[in-house]
ROPADREN-720183 format. One line per field, with one value per residue (C-alpha): residue number from 1; x, y negated, z; residue in three letters. Coordinates in nm, 3 decimals. Layout:
REM residues N
n <- [NUM ...]
px <- [X ...]
py <- [Y ...]
pz <- [Z ...]
res <- [ALA ...]
***
This chain:
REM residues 404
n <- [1 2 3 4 5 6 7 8 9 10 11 12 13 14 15 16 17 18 19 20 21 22 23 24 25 26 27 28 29 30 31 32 33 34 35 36 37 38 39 40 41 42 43 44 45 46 47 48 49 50 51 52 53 54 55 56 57 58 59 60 61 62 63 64 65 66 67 68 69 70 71 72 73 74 75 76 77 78 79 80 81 82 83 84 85 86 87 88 89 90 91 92 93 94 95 96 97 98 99 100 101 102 103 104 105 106 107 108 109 110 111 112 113 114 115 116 117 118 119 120 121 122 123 124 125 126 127 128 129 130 131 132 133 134 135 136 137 138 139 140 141 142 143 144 145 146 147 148 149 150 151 152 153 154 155 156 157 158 159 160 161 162 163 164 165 166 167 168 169 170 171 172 173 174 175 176 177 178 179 180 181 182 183 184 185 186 187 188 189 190 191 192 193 194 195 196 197 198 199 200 201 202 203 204 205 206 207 208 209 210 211 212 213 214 215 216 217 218 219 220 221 222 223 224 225 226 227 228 229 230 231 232 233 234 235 236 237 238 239 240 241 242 243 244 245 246 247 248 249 250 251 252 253 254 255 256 257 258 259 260 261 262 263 264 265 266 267 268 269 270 271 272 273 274 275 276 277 278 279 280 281 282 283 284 285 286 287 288 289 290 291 292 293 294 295 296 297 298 299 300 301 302 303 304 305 306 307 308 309 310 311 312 313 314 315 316 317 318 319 320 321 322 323 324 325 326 327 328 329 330 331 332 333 334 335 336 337 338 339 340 341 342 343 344 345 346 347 348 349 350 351 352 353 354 355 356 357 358 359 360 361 362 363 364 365 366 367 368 369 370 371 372 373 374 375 376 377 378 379 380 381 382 383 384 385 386 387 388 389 390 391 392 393 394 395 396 397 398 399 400 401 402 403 404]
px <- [0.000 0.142 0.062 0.134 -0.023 -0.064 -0.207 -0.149 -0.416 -0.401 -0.573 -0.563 -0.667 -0.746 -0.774 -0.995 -0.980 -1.273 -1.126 -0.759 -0.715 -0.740 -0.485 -0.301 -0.329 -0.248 0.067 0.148 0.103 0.317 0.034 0.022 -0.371 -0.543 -0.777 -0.851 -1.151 -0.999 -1.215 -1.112 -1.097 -0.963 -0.910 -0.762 -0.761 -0.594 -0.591 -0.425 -0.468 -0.328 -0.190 -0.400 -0.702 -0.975 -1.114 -1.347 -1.445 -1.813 -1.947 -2.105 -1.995 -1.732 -1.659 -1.286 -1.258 -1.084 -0.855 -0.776 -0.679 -0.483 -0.288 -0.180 -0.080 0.128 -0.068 -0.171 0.049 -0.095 -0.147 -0.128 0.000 0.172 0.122 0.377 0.312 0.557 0.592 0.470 0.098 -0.080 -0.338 -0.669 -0.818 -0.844 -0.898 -0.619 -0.403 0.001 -0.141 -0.115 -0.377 -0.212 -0.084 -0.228 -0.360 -0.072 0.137 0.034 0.022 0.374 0.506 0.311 0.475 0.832 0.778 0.738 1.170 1.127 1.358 1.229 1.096 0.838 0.770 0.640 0.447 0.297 0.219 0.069 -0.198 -0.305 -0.384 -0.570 -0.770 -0.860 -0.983 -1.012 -0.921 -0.803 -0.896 -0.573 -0.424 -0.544 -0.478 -0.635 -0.846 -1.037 -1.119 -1.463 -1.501 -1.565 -1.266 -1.027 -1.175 -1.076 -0.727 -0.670 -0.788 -0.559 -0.280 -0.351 -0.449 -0.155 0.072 0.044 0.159 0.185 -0.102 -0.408 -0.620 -0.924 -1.163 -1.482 -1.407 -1.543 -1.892 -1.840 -1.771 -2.055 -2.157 -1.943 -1.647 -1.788 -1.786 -1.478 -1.287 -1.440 -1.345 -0.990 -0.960 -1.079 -0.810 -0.535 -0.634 -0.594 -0.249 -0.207 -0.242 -0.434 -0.679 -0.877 -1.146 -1.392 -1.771 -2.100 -2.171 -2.272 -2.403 -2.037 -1.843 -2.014 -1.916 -1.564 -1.414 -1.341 -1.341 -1.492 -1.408 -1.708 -1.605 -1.808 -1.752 -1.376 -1.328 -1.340 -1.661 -1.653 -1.401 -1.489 -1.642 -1.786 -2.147 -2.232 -2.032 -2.228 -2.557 -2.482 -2.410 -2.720 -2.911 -2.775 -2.839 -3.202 -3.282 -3.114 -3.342 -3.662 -3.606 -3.578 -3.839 -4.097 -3.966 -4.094 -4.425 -4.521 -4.460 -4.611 -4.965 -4.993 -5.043 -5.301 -5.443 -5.311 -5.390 -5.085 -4.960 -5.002 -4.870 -4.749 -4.687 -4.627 -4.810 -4.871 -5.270 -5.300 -5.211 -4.880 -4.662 -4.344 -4.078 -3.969 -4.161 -4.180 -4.235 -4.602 -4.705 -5.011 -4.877 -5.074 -4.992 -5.152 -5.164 -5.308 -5.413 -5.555 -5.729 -5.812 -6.041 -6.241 -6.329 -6.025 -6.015 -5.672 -5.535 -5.301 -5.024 -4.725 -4.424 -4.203 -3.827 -3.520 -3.310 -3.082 -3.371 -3.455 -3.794 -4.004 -4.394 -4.640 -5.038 -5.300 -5.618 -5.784 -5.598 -5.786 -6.085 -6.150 -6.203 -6.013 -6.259 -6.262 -6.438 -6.467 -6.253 -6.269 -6.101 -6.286 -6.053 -6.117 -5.936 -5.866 -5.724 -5.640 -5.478 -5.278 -5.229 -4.989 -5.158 -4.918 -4.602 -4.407 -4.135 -3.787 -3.510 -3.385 -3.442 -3.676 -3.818 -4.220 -4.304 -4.639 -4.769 -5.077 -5.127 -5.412 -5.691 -5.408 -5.114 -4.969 -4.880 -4.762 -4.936 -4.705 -4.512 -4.295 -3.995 -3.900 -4.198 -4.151 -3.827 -3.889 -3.636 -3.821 -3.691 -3.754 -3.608 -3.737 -3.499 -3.598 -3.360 -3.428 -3.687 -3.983 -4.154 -4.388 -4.689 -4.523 -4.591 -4.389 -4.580 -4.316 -4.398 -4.289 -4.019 -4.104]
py <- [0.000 -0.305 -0.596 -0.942 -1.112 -0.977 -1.150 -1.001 -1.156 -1.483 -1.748 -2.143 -2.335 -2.713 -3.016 -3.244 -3.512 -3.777 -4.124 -4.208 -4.339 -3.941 -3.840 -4.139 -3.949 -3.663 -3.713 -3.951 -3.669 -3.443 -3.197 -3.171 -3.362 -3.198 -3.405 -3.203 -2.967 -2.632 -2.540 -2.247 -2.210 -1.850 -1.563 -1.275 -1.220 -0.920 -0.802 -0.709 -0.816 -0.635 -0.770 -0.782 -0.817 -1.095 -1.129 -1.312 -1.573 -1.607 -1.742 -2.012 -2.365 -2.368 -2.000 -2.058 -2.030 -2.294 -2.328 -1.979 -2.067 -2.390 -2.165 -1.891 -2.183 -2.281 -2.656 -2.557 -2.433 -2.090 -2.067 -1.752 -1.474 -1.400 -1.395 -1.302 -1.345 -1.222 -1.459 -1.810 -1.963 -2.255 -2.357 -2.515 -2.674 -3.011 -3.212 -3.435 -3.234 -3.271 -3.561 -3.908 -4.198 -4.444 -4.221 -4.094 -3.765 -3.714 -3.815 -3.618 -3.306 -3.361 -3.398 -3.062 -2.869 -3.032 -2.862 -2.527 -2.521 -2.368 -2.438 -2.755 -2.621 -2.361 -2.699 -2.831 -2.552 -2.534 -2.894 -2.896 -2.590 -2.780 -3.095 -2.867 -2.670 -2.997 -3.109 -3.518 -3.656 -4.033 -4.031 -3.856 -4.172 -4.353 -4.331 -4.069 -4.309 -4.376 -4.005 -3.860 -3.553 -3.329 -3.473 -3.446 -3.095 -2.995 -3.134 -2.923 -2.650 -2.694 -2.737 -2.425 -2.158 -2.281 -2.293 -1.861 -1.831 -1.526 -1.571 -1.833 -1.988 -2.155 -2.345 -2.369 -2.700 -2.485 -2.615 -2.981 -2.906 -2.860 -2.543 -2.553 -2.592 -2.390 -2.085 -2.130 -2.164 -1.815 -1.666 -1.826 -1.660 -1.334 -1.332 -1.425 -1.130 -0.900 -0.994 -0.920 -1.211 -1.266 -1.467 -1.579 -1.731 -1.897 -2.011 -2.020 -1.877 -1.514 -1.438 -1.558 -1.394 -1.101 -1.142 -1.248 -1.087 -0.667 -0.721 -0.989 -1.075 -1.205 -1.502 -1.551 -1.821 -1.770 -1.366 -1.124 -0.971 -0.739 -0.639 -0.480 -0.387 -0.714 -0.544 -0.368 -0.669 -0.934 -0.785 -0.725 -1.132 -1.198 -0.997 -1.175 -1.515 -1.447 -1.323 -1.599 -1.846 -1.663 -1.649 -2.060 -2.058 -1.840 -2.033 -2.351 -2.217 -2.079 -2.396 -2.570 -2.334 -2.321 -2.666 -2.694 -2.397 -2.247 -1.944 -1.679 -1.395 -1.049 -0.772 -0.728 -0.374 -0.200 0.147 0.349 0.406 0.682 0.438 0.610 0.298 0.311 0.092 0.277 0.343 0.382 0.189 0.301 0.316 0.186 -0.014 -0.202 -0.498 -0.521 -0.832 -0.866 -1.269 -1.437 -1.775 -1.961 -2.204 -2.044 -2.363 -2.393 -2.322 -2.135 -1.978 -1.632 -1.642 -1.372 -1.426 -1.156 -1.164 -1.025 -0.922 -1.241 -1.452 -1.505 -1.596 -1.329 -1.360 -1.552 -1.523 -1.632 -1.518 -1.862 -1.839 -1.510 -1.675 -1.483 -1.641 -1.494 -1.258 -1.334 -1.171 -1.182 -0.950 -0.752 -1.031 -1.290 -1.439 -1.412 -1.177 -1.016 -0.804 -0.835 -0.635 -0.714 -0.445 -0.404 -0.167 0.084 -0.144 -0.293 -0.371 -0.140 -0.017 -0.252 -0.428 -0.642 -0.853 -0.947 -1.316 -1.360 -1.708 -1.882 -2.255 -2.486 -2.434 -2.659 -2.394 -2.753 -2.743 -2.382 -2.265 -1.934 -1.765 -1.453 -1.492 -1.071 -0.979 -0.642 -0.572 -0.226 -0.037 0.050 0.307 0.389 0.685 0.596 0.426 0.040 -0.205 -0.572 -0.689 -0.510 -0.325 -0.511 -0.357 -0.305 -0.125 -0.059 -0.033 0.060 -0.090 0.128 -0.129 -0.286]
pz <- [0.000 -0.097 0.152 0.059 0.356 0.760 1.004 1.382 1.691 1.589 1.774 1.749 2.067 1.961 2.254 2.268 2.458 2.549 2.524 2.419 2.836 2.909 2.669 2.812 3.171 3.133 2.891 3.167 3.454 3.211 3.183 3.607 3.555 3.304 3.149 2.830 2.687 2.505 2.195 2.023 1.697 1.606 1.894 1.790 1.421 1.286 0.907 0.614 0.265 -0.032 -0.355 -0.663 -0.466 -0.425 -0.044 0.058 0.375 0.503 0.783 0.956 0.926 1.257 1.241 1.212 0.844 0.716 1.012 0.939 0.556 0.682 0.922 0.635 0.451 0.680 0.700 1.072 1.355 1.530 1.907 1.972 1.739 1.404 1.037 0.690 0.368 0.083 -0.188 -0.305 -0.114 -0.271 -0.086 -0.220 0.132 0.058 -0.258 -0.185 -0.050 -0.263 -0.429 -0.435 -0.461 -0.628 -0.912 -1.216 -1.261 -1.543 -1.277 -0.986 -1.229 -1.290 -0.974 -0.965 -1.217 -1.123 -0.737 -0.885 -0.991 -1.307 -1.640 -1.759 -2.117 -1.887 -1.681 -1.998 -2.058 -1.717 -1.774 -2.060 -1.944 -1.636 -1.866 -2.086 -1.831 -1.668 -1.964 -1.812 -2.083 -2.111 -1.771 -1.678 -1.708 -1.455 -1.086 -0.859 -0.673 -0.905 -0.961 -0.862 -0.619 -0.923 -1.133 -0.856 -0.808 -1.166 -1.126 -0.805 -0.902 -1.223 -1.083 -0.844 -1.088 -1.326 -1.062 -1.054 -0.677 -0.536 -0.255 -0.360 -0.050 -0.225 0.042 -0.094 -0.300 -0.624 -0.495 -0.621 -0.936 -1.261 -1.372 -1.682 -1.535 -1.195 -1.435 -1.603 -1.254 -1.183 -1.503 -1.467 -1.083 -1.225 -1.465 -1.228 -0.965 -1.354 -1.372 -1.002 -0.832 -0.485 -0.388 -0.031 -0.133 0.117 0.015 0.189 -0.217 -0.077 -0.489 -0.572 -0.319 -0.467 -0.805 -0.746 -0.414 -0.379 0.011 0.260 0.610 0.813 1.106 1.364 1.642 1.611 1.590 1.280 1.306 0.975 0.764 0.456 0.120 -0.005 -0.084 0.265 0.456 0.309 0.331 0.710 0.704 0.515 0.727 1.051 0.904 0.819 1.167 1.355 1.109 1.159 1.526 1.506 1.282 1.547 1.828 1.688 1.550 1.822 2.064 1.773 1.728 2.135 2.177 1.823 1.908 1.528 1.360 1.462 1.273 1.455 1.236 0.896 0.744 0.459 0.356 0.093 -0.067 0.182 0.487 0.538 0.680 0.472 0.356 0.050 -0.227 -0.598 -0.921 -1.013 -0.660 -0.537 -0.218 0.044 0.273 0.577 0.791 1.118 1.278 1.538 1.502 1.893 1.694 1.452 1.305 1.143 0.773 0.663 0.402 0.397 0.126 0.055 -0.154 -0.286 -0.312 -0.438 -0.139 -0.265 -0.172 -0.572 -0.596 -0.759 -0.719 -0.451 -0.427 -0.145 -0.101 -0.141 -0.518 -0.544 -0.440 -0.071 0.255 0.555 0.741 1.126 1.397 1.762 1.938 2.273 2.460 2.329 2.070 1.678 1.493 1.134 0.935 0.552 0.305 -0.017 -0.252 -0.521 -0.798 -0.979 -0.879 -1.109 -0.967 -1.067 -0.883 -0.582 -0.211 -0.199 0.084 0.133 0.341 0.480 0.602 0.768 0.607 0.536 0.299 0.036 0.172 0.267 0.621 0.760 1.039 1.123 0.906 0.883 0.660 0.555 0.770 0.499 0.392 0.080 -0.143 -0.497 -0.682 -1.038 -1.200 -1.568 -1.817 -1.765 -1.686 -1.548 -1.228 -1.310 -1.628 -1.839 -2.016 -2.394 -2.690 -3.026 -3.325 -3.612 -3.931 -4.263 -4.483 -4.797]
res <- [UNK UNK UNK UNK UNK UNK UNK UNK UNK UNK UNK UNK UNK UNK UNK UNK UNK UNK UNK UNK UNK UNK UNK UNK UNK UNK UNK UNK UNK UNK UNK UNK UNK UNK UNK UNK UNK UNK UNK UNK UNK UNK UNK UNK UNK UNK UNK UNK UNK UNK UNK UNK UNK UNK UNK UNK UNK UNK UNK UNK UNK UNK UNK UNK UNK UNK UNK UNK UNK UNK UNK UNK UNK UNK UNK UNK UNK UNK UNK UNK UNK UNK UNK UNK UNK UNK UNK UNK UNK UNK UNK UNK UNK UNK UNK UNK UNK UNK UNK UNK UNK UNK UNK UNK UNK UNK UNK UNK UNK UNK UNK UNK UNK UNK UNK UNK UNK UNK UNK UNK UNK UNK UNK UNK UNK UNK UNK UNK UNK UNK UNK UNK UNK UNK UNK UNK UNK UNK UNK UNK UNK UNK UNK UNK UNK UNK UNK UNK UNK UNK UNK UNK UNK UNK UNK UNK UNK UNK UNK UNK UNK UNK UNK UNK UNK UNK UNK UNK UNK UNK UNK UNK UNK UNK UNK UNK UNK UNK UNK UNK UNK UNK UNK UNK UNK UNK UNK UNK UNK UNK UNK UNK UNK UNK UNK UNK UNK UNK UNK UNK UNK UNK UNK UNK UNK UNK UNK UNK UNK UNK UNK UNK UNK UNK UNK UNK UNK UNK UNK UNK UNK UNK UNK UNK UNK UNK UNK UNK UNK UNK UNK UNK UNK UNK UNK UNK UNK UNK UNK UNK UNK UNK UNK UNK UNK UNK UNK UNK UNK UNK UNK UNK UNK UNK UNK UNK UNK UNK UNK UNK UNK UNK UNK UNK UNK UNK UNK UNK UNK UNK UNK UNK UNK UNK UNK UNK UNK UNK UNK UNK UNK UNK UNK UNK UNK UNK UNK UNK UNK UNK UNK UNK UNK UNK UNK UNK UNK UNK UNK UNK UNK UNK UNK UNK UNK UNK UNK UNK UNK UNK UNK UNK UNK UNK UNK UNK UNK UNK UNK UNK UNK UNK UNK UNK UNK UNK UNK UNK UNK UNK UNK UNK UNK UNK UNK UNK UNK UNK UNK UNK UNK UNK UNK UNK UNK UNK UNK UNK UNK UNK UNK UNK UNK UNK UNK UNK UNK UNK UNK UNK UNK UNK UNK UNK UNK UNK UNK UNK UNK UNK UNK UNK UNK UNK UNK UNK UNK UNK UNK UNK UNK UNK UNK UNK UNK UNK UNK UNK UNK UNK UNK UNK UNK UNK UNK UNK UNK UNK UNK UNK UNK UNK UNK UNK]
***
């Protein structure tokens, strides 16, 4: 196995201090009155990265990421800990970072390319590609502050994949760039990891880090969490994410529909046309939905919707039963409050092969203002076993027609 970066328990403790007359104190005391706050930004982060291979950063914003990129680039002194890497490390972290303001962009690409110690004649060369994949035009000429975000994105990121280092440390700054030039950074990274380059690549982009990374490390609050294949990793990180947001999401409906006396979701299911509760099922199926409610004023006139999605949140399909022209049933229960149950079925599913995820919500009669709602209340597999490809099979027909 050939490693080209290890990190071994690092950690990074930053201190924070209040007001500049606390600093003041305790450089004064030498350190004998403490008067700072420790907030720790990496604690104990161990892995190994091989060469040739494309890994990948998620995580919250303040999970330690980019201090963890800064520290492997050797931008930010470690704490606690150790870290090699074999060969040349550019770093991508910062837009501005090996450049100055008050030069051009031809300039600052030069400087660049002079850095990188080569004969002169491959300096040229190296030049002239950066200019090219930039593709600024006259604007080259004039001086960097002048440059938007996305034009001093593309001269970064230039300069970077040009550059060929060994290790590459790109910090999400893809995101500020257009799509054009979005997908030809991705394209150009693909091709360097070909030619066995390697590449850290951090984005909140989970579709991205899909496409582009082998492997993906998950931070969390400062410690590795997961390490590994970039499919069943980030799903696991998808997954967390969505629960922390419905559980913020319930906590403030339900404060909200307790003191308005709002309709409130009970129970949402999935089962099959026999009433077997399932959550796998087939394409052809006939599936139902069932959804369960409570409503303290029965006065109030609401609406139940459900939206279908892919299991990367890609909008698929949404109906309500108002759009279907049905009122929701209510009756009184046992203890007094009204209550119903409604069903949504899916005749002979079309939907192919995949995860998908089912929302059900409570709104108004003009599904304007939610009432509850519960995001991935159902979350299915579908599996087809026919020869379709794409989201879901169409009604079709071929009629051949004889030539002339």
């Amino acid at each position: 196995m050939d490693v080209i970066c290890r990190a071994r328990n690092i950690g990074k403790v930053f201190r924070y201090y209040r007001t500049a007359k606390e600093r003041f104190r305790e450089w004064a005391t030498f350190g004998r009155r403490i008067a700072h706050e420790r907030i720790t930004a990496l604690d104990d982060v161990s892995f190994e990265i091989e060469r040739g291979t494309c890994v990948g950063l998620i995580g919250h914003n303040g999970a330690g990421k980019t201090t963890l990129l800064r520290i492997l680039a050797g931008l930010t002194p470690l704490t606690a800990g150790s870290f090699d890497v074999v060969g040349r490390c550019y770093a991508l972290t910062d837009l501005a970072i090996g450049f100055h303001p008050e030069f051009s962009g031809l300039e600052n690409a030069r400087f660049s390319a002079d850095l990188l110690r080569l004969p002169r004649r491959e300096r040229r060369r190296r030049l002239a590609d950066i200019l090219e994949f930039a593709g600024l035009g006259d604007a080259i000429e004039r001086p960097l502050k002048t440059y938007s975000t996305g034009m001093m994105m593309r001269l970064g990121f230039s300069v970077a994949i040009q550059v060929r280092p060994d290790l590459l440390l790109v910090d999400e700054v893809l995101a500020v760039g257009d799509a054009s030039f979005h997908q030809k950074c991705v394209d150009a990274m693909n091709d360097y990891r070909d030619e066995g380059g390697t590449i850290v690549y951090c984005s909140h982009d989970v579709q991205e880090i899909r496409r582009v990374c082998d492997r993906a490390l998950w931070m969390d609050h400062g410690k590795l969490r997961l390490d590994g294949p970039v499919l069943p990793t980030t799903e696991v990180y998808v997954q967390h994410v969505r629960a922390l947001e419905q559980q913020a999401a319930r906590a403030h409906l339900d404060r909200i529909g307790r003191e308005k006396n709002w309709p409130r979701l009970r129970r949402v299911w999935m089962a099959t046309a026999d009433g077997r509760e399932t959550q796998d099922v087939r394409t052809g199926d006939d599936v139902d939905v069932h959804i369960t409610y409570e409503a303290p004023d029965p006065d109030l006139v609401f609406n139940i919707g459900i939206r279908i999605d892919r299991y990367d949140h890609m909008f698929l399909f949404g109906s309500s039963m108002h759009h279907e022209g049905h009122q929701v049933p209510l009756v009184r229960g046992e203890s007094g409050v009204f209550e119903g149950h409604a069903t949504f079925r899916l005749p002979s599913l079309r939907l192919l092969s995949g995860a998908f995820s089912m929302s059900v919500y409570l709104a108004d009669d003009r599904s304007m203002l939610a009432y509850d709602e519960s995001a991935d209340a159902v979350i299915f597999n579908v599996l087809h076993e026919g020869d379709d490809t794409g989201l879901f099979r169409a009604d079709t027909a071929w009629n051949p027609v004889s030539g002339s």
